[in-house]
N, C-alpha and C positions, 0 to 999 in steps of 0.2 A: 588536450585534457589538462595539461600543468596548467596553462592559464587560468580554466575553469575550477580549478580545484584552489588555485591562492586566490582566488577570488571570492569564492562562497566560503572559502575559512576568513580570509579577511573581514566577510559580512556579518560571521557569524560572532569574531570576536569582539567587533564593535558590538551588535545587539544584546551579547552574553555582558558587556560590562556595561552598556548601560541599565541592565536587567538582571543585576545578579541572581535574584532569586526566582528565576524563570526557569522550567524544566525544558530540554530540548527534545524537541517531536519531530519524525518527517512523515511528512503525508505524501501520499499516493492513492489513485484508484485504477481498477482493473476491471477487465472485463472479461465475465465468465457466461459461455455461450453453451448451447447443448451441440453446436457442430462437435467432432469427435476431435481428439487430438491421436495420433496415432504416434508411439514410442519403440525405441529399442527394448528387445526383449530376449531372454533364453528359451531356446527351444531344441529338441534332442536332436542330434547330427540327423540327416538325412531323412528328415518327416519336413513335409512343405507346407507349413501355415497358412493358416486364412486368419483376416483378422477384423472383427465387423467395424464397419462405419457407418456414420449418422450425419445426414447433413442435415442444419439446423438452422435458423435464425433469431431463432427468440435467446436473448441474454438479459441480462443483470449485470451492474455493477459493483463490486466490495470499496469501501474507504476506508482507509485504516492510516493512521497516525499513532507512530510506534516512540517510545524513546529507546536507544541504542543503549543505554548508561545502565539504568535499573529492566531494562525489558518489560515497562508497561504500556500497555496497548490499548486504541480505542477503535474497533471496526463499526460498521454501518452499511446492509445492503439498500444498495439505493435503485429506484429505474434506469437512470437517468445522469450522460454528466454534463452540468448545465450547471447555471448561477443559482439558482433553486434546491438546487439539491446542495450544492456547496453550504451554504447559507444554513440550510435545514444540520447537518452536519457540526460545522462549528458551533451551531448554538449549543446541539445535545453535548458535542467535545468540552466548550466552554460550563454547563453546568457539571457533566463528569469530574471535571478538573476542581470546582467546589470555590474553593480561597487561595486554591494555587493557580501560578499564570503559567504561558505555554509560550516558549518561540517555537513555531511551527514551517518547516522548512517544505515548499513544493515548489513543482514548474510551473512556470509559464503560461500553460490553458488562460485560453481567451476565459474562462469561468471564474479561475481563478486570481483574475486583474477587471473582470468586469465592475464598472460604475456601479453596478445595482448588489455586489459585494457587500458583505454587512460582518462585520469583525467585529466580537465581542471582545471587552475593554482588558480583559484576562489573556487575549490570544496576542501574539504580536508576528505577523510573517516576514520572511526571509525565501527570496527566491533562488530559484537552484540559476546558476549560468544556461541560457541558451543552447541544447542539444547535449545536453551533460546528464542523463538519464541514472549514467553508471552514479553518479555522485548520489543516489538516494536511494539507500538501504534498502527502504520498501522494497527495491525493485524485485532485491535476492527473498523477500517474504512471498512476492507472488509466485517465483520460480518454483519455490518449496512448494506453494499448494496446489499448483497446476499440476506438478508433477504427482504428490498423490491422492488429487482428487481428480482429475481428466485425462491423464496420460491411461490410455488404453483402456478407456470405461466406458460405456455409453449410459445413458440415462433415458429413460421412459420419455420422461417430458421436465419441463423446466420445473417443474416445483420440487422432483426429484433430485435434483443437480442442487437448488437453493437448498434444499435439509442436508445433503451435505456439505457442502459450503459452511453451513451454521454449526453445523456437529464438529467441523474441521475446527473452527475461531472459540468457539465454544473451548476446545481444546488446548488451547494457547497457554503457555506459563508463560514467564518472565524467565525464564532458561532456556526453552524452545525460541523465545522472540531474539535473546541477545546470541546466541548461538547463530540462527540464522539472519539473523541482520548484522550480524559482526562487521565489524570497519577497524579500521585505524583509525582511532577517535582525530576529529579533525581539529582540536584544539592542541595536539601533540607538537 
């Protein structure tokens, strides 16, 4: 992991000086499914729980491209992760952003290095190292919402599961994001 870690800070402070006035974003997407997740819970000594579960298959995916610094965010439910949907994403990221540019930090995904890739002239990316998941903050923003959006809920049907999802992100400050995305800024 020390490899991986002086390497994408390495990467990052070459692209941060050739780009000074670039904001720093890391992107991630997840997937959020109506199967149940089932969690630790308190329950009174000596009463033996039941606890329902849902098997499921229909899902959705969230994109979100956070910055750690100021904690602003840009999500996107998508179908889909694929070149397509990627593509669909940075463009709406890229007019969000307006006059401002973005280095935009993600893994690896074949989607994400595909030919058919289309990067608007405002975004500029920076890949994470090779199996190095932990290095991208996102990762601690899906932890947070799994847990209290799925962790011991079940949902009717996927459109259920999607309005909360959106009421969740909907919800998001800039104190909520930099809170849980906290790092060790990697320019330290």
């Amino acid at each position: 992991m020390k490899n991986s870690f002086l390497s994408l800070k390495k990467n990052l402070q070459e692209k941060i000086e050739e780009n000074p006035n670039m904001e720093l974003y890391f992107f991630d997407e997840s997937r959020f499914g109506t199967h149940s997740k089932a969690g630790r819970g308190w329950f009174p000594k000596g009463v033996r729980t039941s606890v329902s579960v849902k098997l499921g298959f229909k899902n959705f995916y969230v994109y979100s491209a956070v910055n750690v610094d100021t904690g602003d965010d840009f999500s996107f439910i998508m179908p889909n992760v694929d070149t397509e949907c990627i593509n669909v994403f940075l463009k709406e990221m890229s007019k969000n952003l307006k006059d401002r540019g973005a280095i935009c930090v993600m893994d690896g995904a074949g989607w994400h290095k595909s030919k058919a890739l289309i990067v608007p002239t405002n975004i500029k990316i920076i890949y994470l190292p090779p199996y190095s998941p932990e290095l991208n903050p996102v990762e601690k923003l899906w932890q947070y919402m799994k847990s209290h959006i799925i962790k011991n809920k079940i949902y009717d049907n996927i459109n259920d599961l999607e309005d909360a999802v959106c009421l969740f992100i909907k919800g998001f400050n800039s104190e909520l994001i930099k809170k849980t995305c906290s790092t060790n800024h990697f320019l330290c």
